[in-house]
C-alpha positions as CSV (number, residue, x, y, z in Angstrom):
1,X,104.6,129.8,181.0
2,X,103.4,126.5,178.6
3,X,104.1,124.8,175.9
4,X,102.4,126.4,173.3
5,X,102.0,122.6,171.9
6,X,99.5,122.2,174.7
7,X,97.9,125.5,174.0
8,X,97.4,125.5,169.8
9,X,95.9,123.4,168.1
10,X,97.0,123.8,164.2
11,X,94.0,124.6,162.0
12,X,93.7,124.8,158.1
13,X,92.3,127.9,157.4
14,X,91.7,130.2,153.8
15,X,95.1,131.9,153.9
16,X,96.5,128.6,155.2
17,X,97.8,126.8,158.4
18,X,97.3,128.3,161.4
19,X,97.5,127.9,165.2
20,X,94.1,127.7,166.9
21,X,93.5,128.3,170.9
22,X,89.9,127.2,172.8
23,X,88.1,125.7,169.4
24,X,86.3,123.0,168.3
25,X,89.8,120.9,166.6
26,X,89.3,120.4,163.0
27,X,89.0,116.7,163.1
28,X,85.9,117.1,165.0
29,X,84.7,119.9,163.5
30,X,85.1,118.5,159.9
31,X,84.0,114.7,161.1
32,X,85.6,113.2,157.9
33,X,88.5,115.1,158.2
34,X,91.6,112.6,157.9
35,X,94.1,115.4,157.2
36,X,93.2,117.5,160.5
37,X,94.3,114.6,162.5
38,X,97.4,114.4,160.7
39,X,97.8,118.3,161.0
40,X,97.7,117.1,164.6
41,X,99.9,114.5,164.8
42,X,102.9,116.3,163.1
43,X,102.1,119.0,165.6
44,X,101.7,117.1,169.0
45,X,102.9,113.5,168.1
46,X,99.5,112.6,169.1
47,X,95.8,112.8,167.7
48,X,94.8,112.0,171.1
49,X,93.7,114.9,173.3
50,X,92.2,115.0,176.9
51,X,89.6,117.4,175.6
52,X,88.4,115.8,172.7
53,X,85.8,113.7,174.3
54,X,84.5,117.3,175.9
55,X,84.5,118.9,172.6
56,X,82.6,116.2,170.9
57,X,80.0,116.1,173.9
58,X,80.1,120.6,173.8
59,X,76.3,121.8,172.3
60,X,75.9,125.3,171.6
61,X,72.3,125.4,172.7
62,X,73.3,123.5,176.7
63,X,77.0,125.0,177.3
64,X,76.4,128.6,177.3
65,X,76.2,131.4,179.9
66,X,78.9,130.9,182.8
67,X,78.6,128.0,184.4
68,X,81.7,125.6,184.5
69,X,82.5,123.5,181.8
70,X,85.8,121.8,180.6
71,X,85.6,123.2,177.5
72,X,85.8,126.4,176.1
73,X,88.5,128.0,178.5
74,X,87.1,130.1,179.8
75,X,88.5,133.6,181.8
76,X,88.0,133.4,186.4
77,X,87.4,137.6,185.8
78,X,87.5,139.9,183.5
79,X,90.5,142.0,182.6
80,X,94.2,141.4,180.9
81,X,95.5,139.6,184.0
82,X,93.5,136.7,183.6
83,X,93.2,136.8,179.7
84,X,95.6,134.8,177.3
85,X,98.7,136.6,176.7
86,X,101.7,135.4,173.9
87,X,104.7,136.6,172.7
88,X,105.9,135.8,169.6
89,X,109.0,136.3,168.4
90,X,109.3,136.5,164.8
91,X,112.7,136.5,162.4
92,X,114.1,140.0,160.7
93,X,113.7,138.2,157.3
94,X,110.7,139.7,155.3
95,X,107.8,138.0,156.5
96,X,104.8,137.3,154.6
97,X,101.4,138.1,155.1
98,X,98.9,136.3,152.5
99,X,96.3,139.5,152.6
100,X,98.7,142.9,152.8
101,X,102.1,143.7,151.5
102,X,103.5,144.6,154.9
103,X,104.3,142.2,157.6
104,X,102.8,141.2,160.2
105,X,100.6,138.7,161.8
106,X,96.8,137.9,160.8
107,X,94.8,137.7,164.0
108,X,91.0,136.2,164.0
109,X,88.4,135.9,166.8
110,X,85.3,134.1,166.3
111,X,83.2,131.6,167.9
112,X,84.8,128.1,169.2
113,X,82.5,126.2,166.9
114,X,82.9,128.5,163.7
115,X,85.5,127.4,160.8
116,X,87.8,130.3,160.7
117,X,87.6,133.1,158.0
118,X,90.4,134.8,158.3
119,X,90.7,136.8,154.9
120,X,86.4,137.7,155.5
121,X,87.0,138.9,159.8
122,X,91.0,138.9,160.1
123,X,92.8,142.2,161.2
124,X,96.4,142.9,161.5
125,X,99.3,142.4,164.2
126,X,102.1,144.9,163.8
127,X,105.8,143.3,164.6
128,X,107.7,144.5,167.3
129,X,104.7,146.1,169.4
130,X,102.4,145.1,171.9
131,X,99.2,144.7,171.2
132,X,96.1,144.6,173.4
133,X,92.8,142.8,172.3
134,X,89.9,143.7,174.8
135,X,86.7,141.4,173.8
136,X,83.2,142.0,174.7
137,X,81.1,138.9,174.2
138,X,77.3,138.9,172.8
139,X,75.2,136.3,173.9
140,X,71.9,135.6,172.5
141,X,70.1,133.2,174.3
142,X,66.5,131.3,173.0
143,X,63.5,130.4,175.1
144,X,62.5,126.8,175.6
145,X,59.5,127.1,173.3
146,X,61.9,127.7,170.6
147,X,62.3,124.1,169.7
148,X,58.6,123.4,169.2
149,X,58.6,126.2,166.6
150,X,59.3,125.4,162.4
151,X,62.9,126.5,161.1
152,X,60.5,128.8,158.7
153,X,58.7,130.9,161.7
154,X,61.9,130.9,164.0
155,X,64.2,131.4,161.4
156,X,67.2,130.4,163.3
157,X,68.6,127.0,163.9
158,X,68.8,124.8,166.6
159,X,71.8,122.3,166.8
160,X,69.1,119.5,167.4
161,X,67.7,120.3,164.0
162,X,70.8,118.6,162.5
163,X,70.6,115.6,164.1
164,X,69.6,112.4,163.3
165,X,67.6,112.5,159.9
166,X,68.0,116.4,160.5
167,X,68.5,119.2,157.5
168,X,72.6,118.5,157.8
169,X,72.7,115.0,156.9
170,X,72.3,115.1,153.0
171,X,74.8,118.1,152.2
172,X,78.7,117.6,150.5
173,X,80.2,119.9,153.4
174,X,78.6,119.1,156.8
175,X,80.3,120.5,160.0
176,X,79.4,118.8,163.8
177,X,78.3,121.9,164.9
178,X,76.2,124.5,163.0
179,X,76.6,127.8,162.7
180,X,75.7,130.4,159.8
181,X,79.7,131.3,159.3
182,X,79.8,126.9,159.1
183,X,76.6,126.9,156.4
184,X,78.4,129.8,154.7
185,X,81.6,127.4,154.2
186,X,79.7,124.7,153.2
187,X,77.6,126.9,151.0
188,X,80.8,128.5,149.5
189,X,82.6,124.5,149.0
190,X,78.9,123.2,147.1
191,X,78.8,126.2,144.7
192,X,82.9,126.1,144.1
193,X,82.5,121.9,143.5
194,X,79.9,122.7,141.1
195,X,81.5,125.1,138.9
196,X,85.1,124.9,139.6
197,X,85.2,120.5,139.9
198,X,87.3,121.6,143.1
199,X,87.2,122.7,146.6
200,X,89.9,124.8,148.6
201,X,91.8,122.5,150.9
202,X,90.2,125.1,153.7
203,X,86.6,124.3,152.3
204,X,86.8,120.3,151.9
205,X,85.1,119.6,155.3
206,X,87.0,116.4,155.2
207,X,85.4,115.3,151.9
208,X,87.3,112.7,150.4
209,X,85.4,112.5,147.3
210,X,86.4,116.1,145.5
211,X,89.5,117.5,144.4
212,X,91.3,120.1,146.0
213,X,92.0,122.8,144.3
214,X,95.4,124.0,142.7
215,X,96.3,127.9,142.6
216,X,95.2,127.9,138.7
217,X,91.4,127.5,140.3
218,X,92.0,130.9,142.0
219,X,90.2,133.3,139.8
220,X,87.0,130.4,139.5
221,X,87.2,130.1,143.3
222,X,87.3,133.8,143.7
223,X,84.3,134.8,141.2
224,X,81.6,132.3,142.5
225,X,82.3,133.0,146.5
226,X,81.5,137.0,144.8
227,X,78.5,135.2,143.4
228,X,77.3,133.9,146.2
229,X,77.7,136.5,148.6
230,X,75.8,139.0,145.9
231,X,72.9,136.6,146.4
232,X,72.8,136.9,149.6
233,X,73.6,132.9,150.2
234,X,70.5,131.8,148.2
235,X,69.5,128.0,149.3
236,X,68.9,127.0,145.9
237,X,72.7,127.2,145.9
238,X,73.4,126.2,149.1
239,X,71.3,123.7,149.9
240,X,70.3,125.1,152.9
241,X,69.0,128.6,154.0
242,X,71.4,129.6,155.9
243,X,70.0,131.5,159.5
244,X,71.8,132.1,162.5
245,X,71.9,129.8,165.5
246,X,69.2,130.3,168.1
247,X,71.8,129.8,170.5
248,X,74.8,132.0,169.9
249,X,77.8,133.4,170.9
250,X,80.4,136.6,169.1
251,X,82.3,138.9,169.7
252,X,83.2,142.6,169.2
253,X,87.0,143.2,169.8
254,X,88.9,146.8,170.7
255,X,93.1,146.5,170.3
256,X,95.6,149.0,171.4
257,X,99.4,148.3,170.8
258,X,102.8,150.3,171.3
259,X,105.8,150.1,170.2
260,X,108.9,148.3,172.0
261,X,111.8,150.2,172.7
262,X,114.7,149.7,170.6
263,X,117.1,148.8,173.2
264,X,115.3,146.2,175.1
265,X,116.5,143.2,172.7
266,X,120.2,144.8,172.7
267,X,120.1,145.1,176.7
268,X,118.4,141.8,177.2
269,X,121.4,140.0,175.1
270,X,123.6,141.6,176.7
271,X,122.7,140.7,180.3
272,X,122.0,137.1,179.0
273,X,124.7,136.6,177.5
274,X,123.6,135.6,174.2
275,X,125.3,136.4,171.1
């Protein structure tokens, strides 16, 4: 058993705070991003983390494939006995659940370097079961000659080609680490600023310089992310064609869940002792 402190990170997210395990913390992620630190510090007492340095240092393109590395976590074998298991208990009062009228818990799997999207990829926890998430990972991995290659003819992205002077550098909502759900954020934050004079707290990428949106902007917000998906994510809105990484990582997840039995909470009081 841990401290879940030490496992979660919190996380801002599109249907709000949430609590993040193996990826990239938000105040790296989002490298202006003064209010993920403070996220953190109300959560841990400390910004300070023995992994940050490692996550800063983590490249998509040299840290994947299984050799060692500090960071992600990752599994000795496969199978549920050396996976991540939690239990969470959760109060009888009605609990809410931003996307559903039921209750529940929103779950979302993505890669360690991706901003989440919960409302977009999120599925459903029932209460009061156990539930199984089996995850098979895809892993597409690019040649060396790659690099020498245009953006235009390999139509993919390299993390090196937002370095230094790189593509990234000039755009409202830059993220450390690329990836096409990342350049979809930023993409959705440019044409919200634009037309809305407002980003989502979610969407602000640290951003100092925009407002953050109030829930009267939630019809505005709502219409131009439709826009932008029903073009397809055109650069001449977002600044940036947005291709997948040459390097990358997802994942395809199966879940299975039960239901407790009703008496196991009455007979564990009762042989604890607690009222």
């Amino acid at each position: 058993m841990e401290d879940c402190s030490k496992l979660f990170r919190p996380t801002q997210t599109d249907v709000g705070q949430c609590c993040s395990f193996n990826k990239v913390p938000d105040h790296i992620l989002k490298e202006r991003d003064s209010f993920g630190k403070s996220l953190v510090l109300a959560s841990k007492g400390s910004t300070k983390d023995k992994d940050d340095a490692e996550w800063t240092k983590w490249n998509m393109d040299k840290k994947l494939g299984r050799n060692a590395t500090v960071v992600p976590k990752r599994q000795l074998q496969a199978g549920q006995n050396y996976g991540l298991s939690i239990v969470v208990r959760m109060n009888k009062e009605p609990q809410l659940c931003p996307l559903s009228d039921g209750n529940g818990l929103m779950l979302s799997i993505q890669n360690p370097a991706e901003q989440p999207q919960i409302q977009r990829y999120g599925f459903l926890v029932q209460p009061n079961h156990e539930t199984r998430v089996q995850l098979t990972t895809n892993l597409v991995k690019s040649t060396p000659k790659m690099k020498g290659m245009k953006v235009a003819e390999r139509k993919c992205y390299l993390n090196d080609d937002f370095g230094k002077g790189g593509e990234f550098q000039d755009l409202d909502f830059k993220y450390s680490k690329y990836t096409e759900g990342n350049c979809q954020e930023a993409c959705f934050a440019h044409a919200i600023q634009t037309n809305c004079f407002c980003v989502p707290l979610s969407l602000s990428a640290g951003n100092k310089s925009v407002a953050i949106c109030g829930p009267e902007k939630e019809k505005c917000i709502l219409d131009h992310k439709n826009n932008v998906v029903a073009k397809g994510f055109p650069k001449k809105i977002c600044q940036l064609k947005c291709y997948p990484e040459c390097n990358r990582v997802s994942y395809s997840a199966e879940t299975s869940s039960v239901p407790y039995h009703d008496f196991v909470d009455e007979k564990a009081k009762k042989n604890l002792n607690i009222s």
